[in-house]
C-alpha positions in Angstrom: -56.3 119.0 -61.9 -54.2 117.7 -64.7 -50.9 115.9 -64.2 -49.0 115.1 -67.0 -47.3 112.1 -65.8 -45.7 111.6 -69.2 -46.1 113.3 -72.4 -43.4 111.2 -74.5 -44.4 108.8 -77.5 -46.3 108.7 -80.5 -49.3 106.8 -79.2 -52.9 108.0 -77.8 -52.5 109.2 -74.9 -54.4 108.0 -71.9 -56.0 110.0 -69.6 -56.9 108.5 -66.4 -59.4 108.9 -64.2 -58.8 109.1 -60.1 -61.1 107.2 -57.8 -63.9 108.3 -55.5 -61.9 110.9 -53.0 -60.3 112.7 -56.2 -56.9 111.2 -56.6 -55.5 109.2 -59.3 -51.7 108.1 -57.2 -50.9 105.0 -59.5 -49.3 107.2 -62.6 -45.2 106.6 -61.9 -46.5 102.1 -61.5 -48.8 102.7 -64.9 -46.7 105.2 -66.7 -43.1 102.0 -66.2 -45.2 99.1 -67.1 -46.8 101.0 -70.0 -43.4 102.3 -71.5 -42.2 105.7 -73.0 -43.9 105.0 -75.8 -47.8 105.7 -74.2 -48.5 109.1 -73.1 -50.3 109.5 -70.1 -52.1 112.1 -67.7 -53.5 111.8 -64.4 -56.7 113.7 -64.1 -57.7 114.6 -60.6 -60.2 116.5 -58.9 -60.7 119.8 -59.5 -59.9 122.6 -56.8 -56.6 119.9 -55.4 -54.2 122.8 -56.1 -56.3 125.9 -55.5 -56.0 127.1 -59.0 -60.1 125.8 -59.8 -63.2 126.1 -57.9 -63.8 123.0 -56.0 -66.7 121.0 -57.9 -69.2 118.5 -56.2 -72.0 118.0 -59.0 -71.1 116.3 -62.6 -72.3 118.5 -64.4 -70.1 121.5 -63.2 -67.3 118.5 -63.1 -66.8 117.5 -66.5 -66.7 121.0 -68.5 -63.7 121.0 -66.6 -62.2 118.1 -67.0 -62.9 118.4 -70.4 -61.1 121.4 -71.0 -58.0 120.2 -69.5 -58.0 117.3 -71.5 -58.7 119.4 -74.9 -55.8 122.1 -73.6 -53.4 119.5 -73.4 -53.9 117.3 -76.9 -56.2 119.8 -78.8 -56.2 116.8 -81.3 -55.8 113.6 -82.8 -57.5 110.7 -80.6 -56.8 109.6 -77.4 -58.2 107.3 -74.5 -60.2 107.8 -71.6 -59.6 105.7 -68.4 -61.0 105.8 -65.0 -60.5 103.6 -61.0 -63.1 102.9 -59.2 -65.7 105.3 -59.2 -63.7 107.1 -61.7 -65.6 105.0 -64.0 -68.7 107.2 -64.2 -66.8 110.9 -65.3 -64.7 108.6 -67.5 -67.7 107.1 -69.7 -69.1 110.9 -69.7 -65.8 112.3 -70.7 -65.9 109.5 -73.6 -69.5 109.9 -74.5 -69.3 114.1 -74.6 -66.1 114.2 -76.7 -67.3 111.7 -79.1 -70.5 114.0 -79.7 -68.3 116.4 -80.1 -66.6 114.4 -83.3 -63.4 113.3 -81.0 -61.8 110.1 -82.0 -61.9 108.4 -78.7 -60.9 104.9 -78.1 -62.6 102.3 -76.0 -63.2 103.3 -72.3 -61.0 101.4 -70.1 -62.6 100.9 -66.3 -60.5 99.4 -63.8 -62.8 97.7 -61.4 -65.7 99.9 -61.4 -68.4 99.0 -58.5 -70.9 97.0 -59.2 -73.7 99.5 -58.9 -73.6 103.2 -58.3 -73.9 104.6 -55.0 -76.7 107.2 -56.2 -79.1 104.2 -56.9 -79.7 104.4 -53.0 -81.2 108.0 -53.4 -85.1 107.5 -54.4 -85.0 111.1 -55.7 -81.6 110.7 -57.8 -83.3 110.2 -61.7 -84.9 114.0 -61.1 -81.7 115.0 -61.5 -80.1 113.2 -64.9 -76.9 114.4 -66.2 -77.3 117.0 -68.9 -75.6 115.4 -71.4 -78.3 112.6 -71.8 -80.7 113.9 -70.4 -83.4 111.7 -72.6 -86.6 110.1 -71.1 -85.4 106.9 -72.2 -82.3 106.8 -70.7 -83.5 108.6 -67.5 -86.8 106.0 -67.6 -83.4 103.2 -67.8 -82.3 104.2 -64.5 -85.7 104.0 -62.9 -85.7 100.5 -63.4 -82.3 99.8 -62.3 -82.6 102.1 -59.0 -85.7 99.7 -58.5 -83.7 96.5 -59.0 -80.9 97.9 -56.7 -82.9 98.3 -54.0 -84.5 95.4 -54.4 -80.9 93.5 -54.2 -80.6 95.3 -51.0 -78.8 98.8 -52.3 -79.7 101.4 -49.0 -82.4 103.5 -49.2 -82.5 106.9 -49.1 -83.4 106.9 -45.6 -80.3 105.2 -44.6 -78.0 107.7 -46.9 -77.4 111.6 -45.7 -78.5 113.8 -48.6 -74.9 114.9 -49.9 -75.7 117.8 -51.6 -77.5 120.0 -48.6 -75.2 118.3 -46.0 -75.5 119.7 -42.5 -72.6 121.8 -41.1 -71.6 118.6 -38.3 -71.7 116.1 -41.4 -70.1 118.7 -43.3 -66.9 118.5 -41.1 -67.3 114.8 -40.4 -67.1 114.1 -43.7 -63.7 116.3 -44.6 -62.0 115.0 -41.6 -62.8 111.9 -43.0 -61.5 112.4 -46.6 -58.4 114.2 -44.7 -57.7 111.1 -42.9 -58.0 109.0 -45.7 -55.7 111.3 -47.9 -52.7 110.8 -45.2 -53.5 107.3 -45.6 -53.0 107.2 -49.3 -50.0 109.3 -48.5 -48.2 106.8 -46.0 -48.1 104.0 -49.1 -44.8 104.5 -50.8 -45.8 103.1 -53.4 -48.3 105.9 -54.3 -47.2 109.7 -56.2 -49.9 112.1 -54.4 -50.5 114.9 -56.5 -49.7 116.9 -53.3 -48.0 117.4 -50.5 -49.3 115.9 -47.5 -46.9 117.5 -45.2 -47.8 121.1 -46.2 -51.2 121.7 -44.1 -52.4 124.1 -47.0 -51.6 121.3 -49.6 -53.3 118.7 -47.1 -57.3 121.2 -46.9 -57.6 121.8 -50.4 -56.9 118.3 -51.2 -59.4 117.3 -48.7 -61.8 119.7 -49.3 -61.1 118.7 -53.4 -62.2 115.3 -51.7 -65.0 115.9 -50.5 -66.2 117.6 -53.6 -65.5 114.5 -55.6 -66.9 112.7 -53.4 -70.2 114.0 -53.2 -70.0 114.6 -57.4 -69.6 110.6 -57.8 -71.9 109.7 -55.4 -74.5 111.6 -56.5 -74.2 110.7 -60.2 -76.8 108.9 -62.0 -75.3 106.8 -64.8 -77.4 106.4 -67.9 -76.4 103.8 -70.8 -72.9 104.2 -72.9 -73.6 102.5 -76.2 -69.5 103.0 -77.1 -67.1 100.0 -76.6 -65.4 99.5 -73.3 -63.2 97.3 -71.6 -62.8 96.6 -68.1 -60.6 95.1 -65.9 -62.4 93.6 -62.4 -60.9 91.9 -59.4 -62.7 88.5 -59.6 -64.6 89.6 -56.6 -66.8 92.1 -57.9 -66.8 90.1 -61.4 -69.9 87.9 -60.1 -71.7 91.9 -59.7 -70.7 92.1 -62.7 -71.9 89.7 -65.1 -74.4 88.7 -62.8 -77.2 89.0 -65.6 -79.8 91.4 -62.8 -77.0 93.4 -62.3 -76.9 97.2 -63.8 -73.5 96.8 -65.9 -75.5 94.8 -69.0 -78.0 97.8 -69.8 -75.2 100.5 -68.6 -72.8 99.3 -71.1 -74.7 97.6 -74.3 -71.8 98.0 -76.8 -69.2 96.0 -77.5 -67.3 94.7 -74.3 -63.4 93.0 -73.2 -63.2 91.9 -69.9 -60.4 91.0 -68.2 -60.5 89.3 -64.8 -58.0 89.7 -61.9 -57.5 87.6 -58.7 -58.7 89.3 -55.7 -60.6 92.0 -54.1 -60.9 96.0 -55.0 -57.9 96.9 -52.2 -55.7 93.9 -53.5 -56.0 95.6 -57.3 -54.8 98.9 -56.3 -52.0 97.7 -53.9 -50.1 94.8 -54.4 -51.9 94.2 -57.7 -51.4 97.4 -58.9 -48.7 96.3 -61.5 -51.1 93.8 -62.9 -53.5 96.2 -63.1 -50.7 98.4 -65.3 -50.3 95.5 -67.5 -53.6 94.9 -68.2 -54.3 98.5 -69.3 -51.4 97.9 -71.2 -53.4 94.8 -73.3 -56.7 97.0 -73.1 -54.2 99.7 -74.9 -53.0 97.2 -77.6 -56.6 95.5 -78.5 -58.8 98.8 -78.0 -58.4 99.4 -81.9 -59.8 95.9 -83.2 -62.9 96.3 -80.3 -63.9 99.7 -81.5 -63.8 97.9 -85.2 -65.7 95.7 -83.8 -68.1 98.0 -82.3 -67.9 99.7 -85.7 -68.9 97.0 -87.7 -71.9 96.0 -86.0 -73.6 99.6 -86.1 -73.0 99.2 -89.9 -74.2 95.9 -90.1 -76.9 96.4 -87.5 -76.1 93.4 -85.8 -76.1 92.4 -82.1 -73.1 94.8 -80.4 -71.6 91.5 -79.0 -72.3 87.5 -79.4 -74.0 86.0 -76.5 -72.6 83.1 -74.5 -73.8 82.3 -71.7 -75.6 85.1 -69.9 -72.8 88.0 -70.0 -72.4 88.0 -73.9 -68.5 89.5 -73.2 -65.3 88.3 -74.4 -63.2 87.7 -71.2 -59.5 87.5 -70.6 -58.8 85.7 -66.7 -55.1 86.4 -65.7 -53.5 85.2 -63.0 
């Protein structure tokens, strides 16, 4: 579900990504640090007003999401953003539009986790995304389930099967989206695409939820070779650039990192303003990365210099 948060100004507009129970609640903070100027929309999961079928795969997620996106800016380029676990639709929103011939900027990720959650499912790579569905990439994530699990990601055993929950999981699973919905609702800080006092608006954002959450957690990411940038809380930047870590094969094209104190709750909270201002900077330098990016598939160079053992340009703010 599609929520223009603001449509005024000249620039690409972003369209960001919510987090893993379907809800993107930071617009009104993002859309007052990032001025009138920047267009932006708030893309949550779909089914959270009743008007779509809820969706809990990604591939019957991102025709969608797609759509919405083409429906509101039919042209001319624009950015695509996700939180959180939002990071996996957004790279495949990115990587289908620009097969498509789309002008899309750099990704922007704010604090994705450091490994997907479908690496603990042994049976995940069966099931690639359509979109890149190749044997290499799908051989790719092979090897970095295998190095998950061998960092200590759960196995399969320890992790219900998602998509043929039983009916007791079933519930226990919406009453817990539910629950955590009214908690996202009780931070004033946060716009809720719905209202959490109407007990209709309340199930299908929960049940939304749950297919979200079963959609993200399910996905298999397979390489992006486009330019992104990301914005980490400094605790899951060790994950990150830690060089056994899945985010160096995931993401081989050109790279800006910014680094922000504290954890993944702190960013979206009391950080959430910093957070604003660093998608603002991502924003203002995505051009000169993607000529970057640019450059080196014409000069078939290295996508980014190594230093060190991460190879990315990094930006720590206080």
């Amino acid at each position: 579900m599609l929520v223009r948060v603001q449509t005024s100004g000249a620039k690409p507009p972003l369209f960001f990504v919510h987090g893993l129970h379907g809800v993107m609640p930071l617009g009104r903070d993002f859309a007052d640090v990032l001025g009138p100027e920047q267009p932006l929309y708030a893309v949550n999961a779909n089914g959270l007003d009743g008007r779509r079928p809820v969706t809990n795969t990604m591939r019957d997620t991102l025709p969608i999401y797609m759509e919405e996106i083409e429906e509101a800016r039919p042209a001319g380029p624009i950015v695509v953003g996700g939180m959180c676990d939002g990071a996996w639709p957004a790279i495949e929103i990115a990587r289908a539009l620009r097969l498509r011939g789309r002008q899309v900027g750099p990704v922007i990720l704010a604090d994705p986790p450091v490994m997907a959650r479908s690496y603990a499912s042994q049976d995940a790579a069966h099931d690639p995304v359509p979109q890149v569905a190749d044997d290499a990439a799908i051989e790719v994530t092979r090897k970095l389930q295998e190095k998950a699990r061998n960092a200590g990601a759960p196995t399969s055993r320890d992790t219900p099967d998602l998509k043929n929950l039983k009916p007791e999981l079933e519930r226990q699973l919406y009453q817990q989206v539910q629950k955590q919905m009214l908690a996202y609702a009780s931070r004033p800080y946060l716009s809720m695409p719905f209202d959490p006092a109407d007990a209709n608006q309340l199930h299908l954002a929960a049940l939304a939820g749950v297919g979200s959450l079963i959609a993200l957690c399910t996905h298999l990411p397979t390489p992006f070779p486009g330019p992104a940038q990301l914005i980490l809380s400094d605790r899951r930047a060790l994950g990150f650039f830690h060089r056994e870590m899945p985010w160096h094969v995931l993401l081989p094209g050109a790279r800006m990192v910014t680094v922000l104190p504290g954890d993944h709750i702190d960013l979206f909270g009391a950080g959430r303003r910093h957070v604003a201002r660093a998608i603002k900077f991502m924003l203002e330098q995505g051009p000169r990365l993607q000529s970057l990016a640019d450059l080196r598939i014409r000069s078939d160079a290295p996508t980014i210099p190594r230093s060190g053992a991460s190879g990315d340009a990094v930006a720590r703010q206080a």
